[in-house]
Wavefront OBJ file of the C-alpha trace (Angstrom):
o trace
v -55.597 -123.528 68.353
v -55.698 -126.321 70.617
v -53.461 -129.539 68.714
v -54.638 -133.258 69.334
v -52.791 -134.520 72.237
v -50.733 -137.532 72.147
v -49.256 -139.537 75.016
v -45.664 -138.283 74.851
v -47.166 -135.094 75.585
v -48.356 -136.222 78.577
v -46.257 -135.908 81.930
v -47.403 -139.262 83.165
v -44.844 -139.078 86.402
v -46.292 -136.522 88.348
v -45.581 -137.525 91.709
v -41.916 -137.890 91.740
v -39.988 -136.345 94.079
v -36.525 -135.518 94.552
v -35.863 -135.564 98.121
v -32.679 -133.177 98.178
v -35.217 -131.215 96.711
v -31.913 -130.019 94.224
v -35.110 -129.356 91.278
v -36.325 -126.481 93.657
v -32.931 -124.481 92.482
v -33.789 -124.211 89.016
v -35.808 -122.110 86.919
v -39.570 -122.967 86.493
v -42.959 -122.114 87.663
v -44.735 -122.802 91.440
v -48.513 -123.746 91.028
v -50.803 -123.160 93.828
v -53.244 -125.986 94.005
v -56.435 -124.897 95.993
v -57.960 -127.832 97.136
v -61.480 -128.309 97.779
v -63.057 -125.527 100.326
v -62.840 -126.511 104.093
v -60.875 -129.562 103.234
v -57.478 -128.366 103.664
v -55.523 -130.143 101.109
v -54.266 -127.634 99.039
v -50.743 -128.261 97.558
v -48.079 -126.819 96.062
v -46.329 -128.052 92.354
v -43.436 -126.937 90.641
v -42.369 -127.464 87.270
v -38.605 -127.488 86.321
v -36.828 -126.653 83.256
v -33.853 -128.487 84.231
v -35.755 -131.711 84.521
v -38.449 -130.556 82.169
v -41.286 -132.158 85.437
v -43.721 -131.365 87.200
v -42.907 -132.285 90.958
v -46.149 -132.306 93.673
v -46.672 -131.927 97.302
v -43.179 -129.807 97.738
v -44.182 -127.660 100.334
v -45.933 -130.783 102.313
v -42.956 -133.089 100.700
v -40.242 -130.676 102.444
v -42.430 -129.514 105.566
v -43.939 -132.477 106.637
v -46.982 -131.112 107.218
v -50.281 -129.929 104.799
v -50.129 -126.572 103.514
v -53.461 -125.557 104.320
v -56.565 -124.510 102.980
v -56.714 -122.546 99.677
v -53.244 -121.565 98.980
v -54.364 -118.679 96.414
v -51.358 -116.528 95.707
v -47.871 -116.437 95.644
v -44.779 -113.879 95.558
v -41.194 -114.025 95.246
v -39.068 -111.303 96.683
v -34.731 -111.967 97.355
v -34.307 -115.612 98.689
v -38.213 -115.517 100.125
v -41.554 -116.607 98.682
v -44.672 -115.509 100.160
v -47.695 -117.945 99.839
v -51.064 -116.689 100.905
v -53.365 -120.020 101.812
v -56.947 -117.887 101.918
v -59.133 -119.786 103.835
v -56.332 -120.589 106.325
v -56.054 -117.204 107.395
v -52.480 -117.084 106.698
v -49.022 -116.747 104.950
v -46.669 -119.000 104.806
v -42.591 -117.630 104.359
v -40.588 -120.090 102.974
v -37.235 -120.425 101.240
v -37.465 -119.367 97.553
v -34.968 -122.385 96.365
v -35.919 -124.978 98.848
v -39.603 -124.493 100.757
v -38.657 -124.587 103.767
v -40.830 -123.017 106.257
v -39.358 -119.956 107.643
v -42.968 -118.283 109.922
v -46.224 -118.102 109.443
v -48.022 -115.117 109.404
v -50.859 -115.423 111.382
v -53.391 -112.591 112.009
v -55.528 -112.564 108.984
v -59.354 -113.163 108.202
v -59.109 -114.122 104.441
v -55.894 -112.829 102.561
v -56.266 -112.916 98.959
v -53.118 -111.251 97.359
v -49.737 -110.018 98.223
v -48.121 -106.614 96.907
v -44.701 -106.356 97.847
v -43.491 -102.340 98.070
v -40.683 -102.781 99.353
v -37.649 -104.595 101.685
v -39.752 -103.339 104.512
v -43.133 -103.702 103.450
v -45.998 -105.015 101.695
v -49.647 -104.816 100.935
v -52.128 -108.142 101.867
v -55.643 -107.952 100.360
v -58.702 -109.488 101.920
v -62.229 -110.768 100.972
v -63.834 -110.581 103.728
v -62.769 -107.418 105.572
v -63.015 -103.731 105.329
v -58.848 -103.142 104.968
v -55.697 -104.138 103.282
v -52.910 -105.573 105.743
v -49.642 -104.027 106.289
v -46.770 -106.299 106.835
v -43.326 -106.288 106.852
v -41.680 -108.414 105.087
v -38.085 -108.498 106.991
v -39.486 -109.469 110.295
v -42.701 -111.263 108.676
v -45.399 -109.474 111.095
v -48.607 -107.509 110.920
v -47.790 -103.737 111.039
v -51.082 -102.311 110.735
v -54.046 -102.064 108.703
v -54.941 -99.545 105.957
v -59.000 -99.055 106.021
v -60.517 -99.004 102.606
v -64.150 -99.874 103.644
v -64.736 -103.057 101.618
v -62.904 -106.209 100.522
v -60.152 -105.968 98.252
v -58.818 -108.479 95.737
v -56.297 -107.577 92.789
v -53.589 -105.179 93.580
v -50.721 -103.757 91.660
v -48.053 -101.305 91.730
v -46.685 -98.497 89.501
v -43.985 -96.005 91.112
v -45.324 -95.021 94.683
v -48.871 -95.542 93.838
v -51.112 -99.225 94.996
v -54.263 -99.951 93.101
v -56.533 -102.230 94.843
v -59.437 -103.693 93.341
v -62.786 -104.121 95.263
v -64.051 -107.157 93.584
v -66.943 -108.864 95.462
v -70.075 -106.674 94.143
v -67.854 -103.532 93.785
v -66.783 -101.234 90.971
v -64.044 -99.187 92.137
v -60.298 -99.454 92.487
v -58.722 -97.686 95.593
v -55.346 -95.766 95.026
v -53.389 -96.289 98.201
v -50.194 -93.841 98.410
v -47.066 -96.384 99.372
v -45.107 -93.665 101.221
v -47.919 -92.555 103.641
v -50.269 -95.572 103.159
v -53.089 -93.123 103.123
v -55.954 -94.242 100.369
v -55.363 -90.588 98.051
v -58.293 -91.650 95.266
v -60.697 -94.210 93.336
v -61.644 -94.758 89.773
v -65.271 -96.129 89.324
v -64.624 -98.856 87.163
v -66.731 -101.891 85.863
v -68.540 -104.584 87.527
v -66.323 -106.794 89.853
v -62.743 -105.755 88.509
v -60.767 -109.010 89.157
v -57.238 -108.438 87.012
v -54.776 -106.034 86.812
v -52.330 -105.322 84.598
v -49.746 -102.872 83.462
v -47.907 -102.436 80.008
v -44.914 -100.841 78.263
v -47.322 -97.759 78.146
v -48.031 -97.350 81.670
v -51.469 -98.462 81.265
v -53.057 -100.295 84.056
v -55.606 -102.714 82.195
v -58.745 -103.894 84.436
v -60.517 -106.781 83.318
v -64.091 -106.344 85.156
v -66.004 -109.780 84.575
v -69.786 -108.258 85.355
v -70.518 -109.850 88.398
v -71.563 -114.068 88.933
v -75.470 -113.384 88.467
v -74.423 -111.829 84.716
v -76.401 -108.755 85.648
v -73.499 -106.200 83.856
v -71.340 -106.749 80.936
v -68.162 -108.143 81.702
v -65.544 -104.663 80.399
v -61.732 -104.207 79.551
v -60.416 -101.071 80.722
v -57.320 -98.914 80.424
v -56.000 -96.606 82.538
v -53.519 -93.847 82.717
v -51.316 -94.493 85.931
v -49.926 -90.989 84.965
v -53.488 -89.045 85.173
v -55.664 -91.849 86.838
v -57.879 -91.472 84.233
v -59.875 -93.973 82.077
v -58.531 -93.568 78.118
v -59.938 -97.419 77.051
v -62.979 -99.299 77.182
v -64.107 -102.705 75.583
v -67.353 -104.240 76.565
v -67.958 -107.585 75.762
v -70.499 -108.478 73.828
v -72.816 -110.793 75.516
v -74.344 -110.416 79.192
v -73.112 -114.140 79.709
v -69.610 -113.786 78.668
v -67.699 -113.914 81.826
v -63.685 -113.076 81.059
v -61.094 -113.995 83.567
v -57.047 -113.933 84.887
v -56.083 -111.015 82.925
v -52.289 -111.325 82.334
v -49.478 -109.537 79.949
v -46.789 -111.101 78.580
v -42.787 -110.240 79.742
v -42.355 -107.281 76.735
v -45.698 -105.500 77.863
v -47.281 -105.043 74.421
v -49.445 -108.115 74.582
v -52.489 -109.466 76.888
v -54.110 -112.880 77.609
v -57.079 -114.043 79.895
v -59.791 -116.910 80.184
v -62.984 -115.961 78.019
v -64.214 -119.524 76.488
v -60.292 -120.368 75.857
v -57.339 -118.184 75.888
v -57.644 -114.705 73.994
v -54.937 -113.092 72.867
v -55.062 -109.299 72.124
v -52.439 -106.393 71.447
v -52.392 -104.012 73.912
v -52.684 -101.279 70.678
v -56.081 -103.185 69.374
v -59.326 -101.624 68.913
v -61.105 -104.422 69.495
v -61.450 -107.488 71.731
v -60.522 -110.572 69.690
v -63.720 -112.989 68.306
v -61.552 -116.375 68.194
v -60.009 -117.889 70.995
v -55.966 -118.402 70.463
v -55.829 -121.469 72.196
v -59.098 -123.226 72.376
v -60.987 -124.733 74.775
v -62.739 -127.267 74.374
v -63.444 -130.130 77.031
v -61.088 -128.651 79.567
v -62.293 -126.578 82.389
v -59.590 -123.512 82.035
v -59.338 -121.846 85.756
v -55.890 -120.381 85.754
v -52.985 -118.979 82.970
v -49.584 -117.864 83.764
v -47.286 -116.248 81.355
v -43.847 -116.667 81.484
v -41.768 -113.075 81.352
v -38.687 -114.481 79.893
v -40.212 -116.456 76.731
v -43.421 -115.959 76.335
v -44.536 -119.249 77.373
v -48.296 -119.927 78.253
v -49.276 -121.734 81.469
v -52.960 -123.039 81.636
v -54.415 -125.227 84.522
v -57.421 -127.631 83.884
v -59.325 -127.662 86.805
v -61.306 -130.925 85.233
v -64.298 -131.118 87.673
v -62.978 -129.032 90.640
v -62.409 -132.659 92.794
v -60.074 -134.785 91.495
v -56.262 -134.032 90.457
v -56.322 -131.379 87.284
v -53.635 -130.329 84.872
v -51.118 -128.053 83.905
v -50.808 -127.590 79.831
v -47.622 -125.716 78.982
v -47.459 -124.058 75.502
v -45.036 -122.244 72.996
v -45.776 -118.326 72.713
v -47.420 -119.258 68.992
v -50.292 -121.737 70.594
v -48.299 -124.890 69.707
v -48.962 -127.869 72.831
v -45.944 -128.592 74.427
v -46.611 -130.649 76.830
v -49.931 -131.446 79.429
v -48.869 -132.354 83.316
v -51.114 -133.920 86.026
v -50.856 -131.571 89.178
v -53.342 -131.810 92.229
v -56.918 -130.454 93.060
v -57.972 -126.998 91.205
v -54.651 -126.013 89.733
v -54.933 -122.172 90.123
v -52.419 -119.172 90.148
v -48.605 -119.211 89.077
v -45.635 -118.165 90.211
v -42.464 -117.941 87.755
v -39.106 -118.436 89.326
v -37.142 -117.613 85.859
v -33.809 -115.319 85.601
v -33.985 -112.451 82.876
v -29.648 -113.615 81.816
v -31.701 -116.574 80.274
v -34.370 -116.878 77.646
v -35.373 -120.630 77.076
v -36.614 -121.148 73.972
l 1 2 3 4 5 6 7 8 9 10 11 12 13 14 15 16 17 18 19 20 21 22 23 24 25 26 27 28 29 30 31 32 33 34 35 36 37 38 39 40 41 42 43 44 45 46 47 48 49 50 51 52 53 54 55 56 57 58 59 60 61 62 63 64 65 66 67 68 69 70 71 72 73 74 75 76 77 78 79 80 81 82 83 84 85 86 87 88 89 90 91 92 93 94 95 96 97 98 99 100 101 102 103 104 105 106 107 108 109 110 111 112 113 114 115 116 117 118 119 120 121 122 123 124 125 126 127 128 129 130 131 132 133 134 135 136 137 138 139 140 141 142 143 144 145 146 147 148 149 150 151 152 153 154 155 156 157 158 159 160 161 162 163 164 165 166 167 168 169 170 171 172 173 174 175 176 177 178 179 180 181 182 183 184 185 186 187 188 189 190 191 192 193 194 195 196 197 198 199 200 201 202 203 204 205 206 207 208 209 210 211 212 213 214 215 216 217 218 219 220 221 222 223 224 225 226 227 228 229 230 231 232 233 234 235 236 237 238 239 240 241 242 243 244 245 246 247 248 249 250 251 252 253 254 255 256 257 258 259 260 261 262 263 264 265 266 267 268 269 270 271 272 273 274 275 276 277 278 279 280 281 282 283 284 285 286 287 288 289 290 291 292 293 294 295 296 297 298 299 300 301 302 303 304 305 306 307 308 309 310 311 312 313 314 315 316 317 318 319 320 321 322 323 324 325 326 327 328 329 330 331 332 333 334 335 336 337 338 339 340 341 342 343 344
C-alpha cells in the first residue's frame, strides 16, 4: 500500500551533477527518459547507492550533446551499455561506468529492444518493420536482418532459443534459433503480447494487454521453454483492464506489472491478485524496474506525459523509500548492481 509521503522522502536535488562523473562507478539504476514524440529531448538519469541521488542529463551532461528522441531501452553487457533511442533510429554505445559515447549505430527504422546472445552478437527489435536486426556487438555494426514478417517488440532468451513478441495488433511470438538465426516456430498467444519473462521454472510468462481499442481481454500466459507449449492462462477480468511491464524479481519465484497500481503475484498462484500491492492513486504509473539483488521496486510517474515525472523507489514489502524528480516520461530501467552485494 502506497504510505503518505512526506518531504524528506522527497529527492528535492535532482539536477546535481558530479562532473568527474565518479557516481557513474557505483551501483544503481539508469532510467531512460522518453521525452515528448518528435521533440528530441529524451534524457538519461541514474540513481546511485553510493550517494543515495538521482543525477539527470548524464548522457547529455558527459556528451555534450542531446541524446535523441525516445531513448526506450537499455542493456548492459562487459564495460558497454547499449541504449536504443526509438524514434532516432539508433543506438547509442557508451561506456558502462562513465557514458561516454563510444558509436552510434545507425541503420535502423524504429528499434525497440535489444537481446544480447552473445560477445559477437545480438538481436534489435523494430516497430515498424518486417525483421529483427542483427548486430554485432564487438564492432557495433549491422550484420544482417532476420525476416519475421511483422514488427517485433519484447524479446528474451533461454539457452539457444529468442522469443520475439509481435506486439502492434499481433498475437504470436516468433522463436528465432540463435545459432542459425533461422525463425524455427510461433506460439499463438494473446492479444498484443508486450512482456516477457522467465522464472526459476523455465517458464516464459507473456503478459498480452488486449490491444488499445479494449476489443480482447488483456491474458497472462505461461510457457514451457522446454516444449514451447502453453501450460498457464489467466484472463483478466474486465475488457477495460489493460496490464502492463511485466517483470520478475532477482530469485524468479515472484512477478510484478502495472494493472491500476503494482500487482504482485507468485509465480505458483492460481489466480491473478484482486488488490494492488502498491497502490496507485494520483500518479500516472508508466514504468517498474525490479532490482535482482534486493528486491527493490522501481516505479516512474509519468505525471501528465509533459513536464519532468518521478522515480518512487520502494522496499521489497511496499514500504516508500524515497520519491525522485527525473525528466519527461520516466520509462524503462536498467540496473547496474553486482550479485557479491545485496543492499538492504
Amino acid at each position: 500500500m502506497l504510505l503518505p509521503v512526506s518531504c524528506s522522502l522527497i529527492n528535492s536535488d535532482p539536477d546535481n551533477v558530479d562532473l568527474t562523473n565518479k557516481y557513474l562507478e557505483s551501483e544503481g539504476v539508469f532510467i531512460l527518459n522518453e521525452g515528448n514524440f518528435m521533440s528530441g529531448n529524451g534524457t538519461l538519469s541514474f540513481y546511485s547507492y553510493d550517494s543515495a541521488k538521482i543525477y539527470n542529463n548524464v548522457f547529455s551532461t558527459v556528451n555534450n550533446r542531446p541524446l535523441g528522441d525516445i531513448p526506450y531501452s537499455m542493456a548492459i553487457k562487459g564495460d558497454k551499455a547499449y541504449i536504443v533511442v526509438n524514434n532516432s533510429g539508433k543506438i547509442e554505445v557508451v561506456g558502462k561506468n562513465s557514458m561516454r559515447s563510444l558509436k552510434i549505430i545507425t541503420g535502423l527504422v524504429s528499434p525497440r529492444n535489444i537481446l544480447l546472445i552473445n560477445d559477437q552478437k545480438a538481436y534489435v527489435s523494430d516497430l515498424y518493420s518486417d525483421y529483427v536486426t542483427i548486430i554485432n556487438p564487438e564492432i557495433n555494426t549491422v550484420i544482417r536482418e532476420i525476416h519475421i514478417g511483422t514488427s517485433s517488440e519484447a524479446m528474451i532468451l533461454a539457452g539457444n532459443k529468442a522469443y520475439v513478441a509481435n506486439w502492434v495488433s499481433g498475437n504470436m511470438l516468433f522463436i528465432i534459433d540463435t545459432e542459425t538465426d533461422l525463425v524455427t516456430g510461433s506460439i499463438e498467444v494473446g492479444v498484443e503480447p508486450e512482456s516477457l519473462v522467465i522464472d526459476k521454472n523455465s517458464t516464459l510468462w507473456v503478459l498480452c494487454n488486449g490491444g488499445w481499442k479494449r476489443e480482447n481481454f488483456a491474458e497472462l500466459i505461461g510457457i514451457s521453454t522446454l516444449t514451447d507449449e502453453i501450460i498457464e492462462r489467466h484472463i483478466f477480468p474486465m475488457i477495460t483492464d489493460s496490464p502492463s511491464c511485466l517483470r520478475i524479481n532477482g530469485n524468479g519465484d515472484t512477478l510484478y506489472y502495472i494493472d491500476k497500481g503494482v500487482r504482485r503475484m507468485s509465480i505458483e498462484a492460481s489466480e491473478l491478485p484482486e488488490i494492488a500491492f502498491i497502490s496507485e492513486q494520483d500518479e500516472a504509473f508508466y514504468k517498474i524496474g525490479i532490482n535482482p539483488v534486493n528486491g527493490e521496486i522501481f516505479i516512474s510517474d509519468a505525471v501528465d506525459y509533459q513536464q519532468k515525472g518521478y522515480v518512487m523507489r520502494y522496499k521489497n514489502n511496499g514500504t516508500l523509500i524515497e520519491i525522485m524528480q527525473a525528466d519527461i516520461i520516466p520509462g524503462s530501467m536498467c540496473f547496474k548492481v553486482s550479485t557479491k552485494h545485496n543492499r538492504k
